[in-house]
N, C-alpha and C positions, 0 to 999 in steps of 0.2 A: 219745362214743358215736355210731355211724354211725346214720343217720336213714333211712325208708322208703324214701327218693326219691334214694337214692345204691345204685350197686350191690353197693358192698360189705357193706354189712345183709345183702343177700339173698346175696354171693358167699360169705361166714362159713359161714351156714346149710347151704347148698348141699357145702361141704365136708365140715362137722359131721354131715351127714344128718340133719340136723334138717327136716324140712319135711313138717310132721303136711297141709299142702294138697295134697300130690304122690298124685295120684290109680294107684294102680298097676294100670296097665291105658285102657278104651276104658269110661266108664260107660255105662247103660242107655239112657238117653233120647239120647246122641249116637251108640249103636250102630242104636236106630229112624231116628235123621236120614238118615245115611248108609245105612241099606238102603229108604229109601223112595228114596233119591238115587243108589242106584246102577246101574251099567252094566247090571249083568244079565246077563253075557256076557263071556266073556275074550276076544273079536271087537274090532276097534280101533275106538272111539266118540268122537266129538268132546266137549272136556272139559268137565266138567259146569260149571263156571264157579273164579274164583281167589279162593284162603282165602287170610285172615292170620291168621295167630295170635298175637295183643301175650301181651309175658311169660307166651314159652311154657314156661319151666319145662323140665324135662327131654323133653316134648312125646312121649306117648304115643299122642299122636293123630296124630301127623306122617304117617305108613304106614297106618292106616284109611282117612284122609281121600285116599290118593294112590291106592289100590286102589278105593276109590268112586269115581275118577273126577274131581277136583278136582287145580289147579293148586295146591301147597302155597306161602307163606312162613311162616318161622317167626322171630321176634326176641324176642330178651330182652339185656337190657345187663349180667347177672351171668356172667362169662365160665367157671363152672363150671357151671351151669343148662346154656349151650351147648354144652361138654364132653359133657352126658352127654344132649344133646336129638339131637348129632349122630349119639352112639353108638346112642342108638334105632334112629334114620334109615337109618342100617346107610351105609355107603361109595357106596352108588348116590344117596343121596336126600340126603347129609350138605351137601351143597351149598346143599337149602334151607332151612338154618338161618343165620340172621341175628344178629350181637354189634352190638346198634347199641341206641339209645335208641328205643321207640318213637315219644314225642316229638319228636322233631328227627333223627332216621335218615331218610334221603331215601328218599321211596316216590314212586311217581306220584302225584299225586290223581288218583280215582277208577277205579282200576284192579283195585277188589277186588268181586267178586259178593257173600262172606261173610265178614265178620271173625265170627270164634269167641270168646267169652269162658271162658276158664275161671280162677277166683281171681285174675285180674289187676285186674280193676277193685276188686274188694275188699280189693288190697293198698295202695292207693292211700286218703292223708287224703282227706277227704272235700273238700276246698278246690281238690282237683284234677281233682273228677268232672265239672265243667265240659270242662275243656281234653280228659279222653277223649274227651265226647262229640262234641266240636267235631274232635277228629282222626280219628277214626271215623265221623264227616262227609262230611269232607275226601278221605276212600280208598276209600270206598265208592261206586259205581257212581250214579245213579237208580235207586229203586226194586232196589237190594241190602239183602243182612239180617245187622242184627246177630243173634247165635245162640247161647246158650249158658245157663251156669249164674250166676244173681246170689242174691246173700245178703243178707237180710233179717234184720235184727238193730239195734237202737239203735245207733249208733256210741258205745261211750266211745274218745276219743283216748287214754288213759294206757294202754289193755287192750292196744288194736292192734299190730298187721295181727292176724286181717282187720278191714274195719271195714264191717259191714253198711248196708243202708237201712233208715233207720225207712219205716213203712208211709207211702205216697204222696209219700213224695223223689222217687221213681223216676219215677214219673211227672210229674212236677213237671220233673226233668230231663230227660226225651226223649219228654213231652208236642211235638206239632208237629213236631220232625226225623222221627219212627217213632210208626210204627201196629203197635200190640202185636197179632201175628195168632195166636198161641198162648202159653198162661201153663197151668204146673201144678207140683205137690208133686215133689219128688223121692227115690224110693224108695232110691237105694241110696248116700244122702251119707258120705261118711268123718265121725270122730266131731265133727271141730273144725264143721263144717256142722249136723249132723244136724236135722232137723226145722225148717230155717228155710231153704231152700236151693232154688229153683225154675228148672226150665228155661223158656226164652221164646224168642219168636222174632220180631223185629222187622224192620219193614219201610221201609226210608229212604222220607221223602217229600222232595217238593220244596223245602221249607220251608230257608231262607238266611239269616233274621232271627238 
């Protein structure tokens, strides 16, 4: 039986339509992100800074995020997620979708303003939450922000994916790399989330230890 950390777990699913995380559509708290961030204007503006988005999943955001004004990447390593993250993206934008590992897929360091989470970190054992934040480190700017949705739930390993944070992991983990500059509930979680599921917005520090 195929294991979290292999793509074929997630590529099965992904064919199956099985994927009760696949959010359909642009949720509420990253439609406020992006209209506080955006252009304002169909006038040519220089771009508001570069997103990635790790295991973007069919990536519903890919075309929000590029109309706000942001430079897109998108990667995920389940080669049918990217099938259909491309078909989002529509033929102009399909380009910036990535089949690679986030992991070990060559990226600049520090060439991202925003890495976006959505359900990625949460698909990940808990054994691994280290090595995200250390890669998400690594690709982010000074003073760039992680930004999105995390989930808050005891991890049992035999239930997972997802596998939440118990209360103060999280901090625990990105205590000193990020300064949490917003934290709240989220109103409109699909049912696998619901009532444990908070948008944030963190701030890389300088911190290297």
């Amino acid at each position: 039986m195929s294991h979290p950390s292999q793509p074929d777990f997630w590529n099965s699913r992904y064919m199956a339509g099985q994927t009760p995380w696949e959010f359909p559509g642009v949720p509420a708290d990253l439609q406020k992100f992006l209209k506080q961030k955006s252009k304002g204007s169909s006038a040519p503006a220089p771009s508001r800074g570069r997103v990635l988005i790790p295991g973007c999943g069919s990536a519903h955001e890919i075309r929000p995020f590029i109309d706000a004004g942001f430079e897109v990447t998108a990667i995920d390593f389940a080669p049918k997620a990217v099938e259909l993250a491309k078909r989002h993206a529509g033929p102009v934008f399909a380009n910036h979708v990535v089949l690679g590992d986030f992991f070990t897929h060559y990226l600049p360091a520090g060439s991202f303003d925003y890495v976006y989470e959505r359900t990625f970190l949460c698909s990940l054992t808990p054994d691994r939450r280290e090595a995200y934040r250390n890669r998400v480190c690594q690709l982010l700017k000074p003073g760039g922000y992680l930004v999105g949705y995390f989930y808050y739930q005891i991890p049992v390993l035999e239930n997972g994916p997802p596998f939440g944070f118990a209360w103060g992991t999280a901090d625990e983990l990105f205590g000193r790399h990020f300064i949490l500059t917003k934290d709240q509930p989220v109103t409109d979680s699909l049912p696998l989330f619901a009532g444990r599921e908070r948008w944030q917005e963190q701030r890389r520090t300088s911190f290297t230890g």
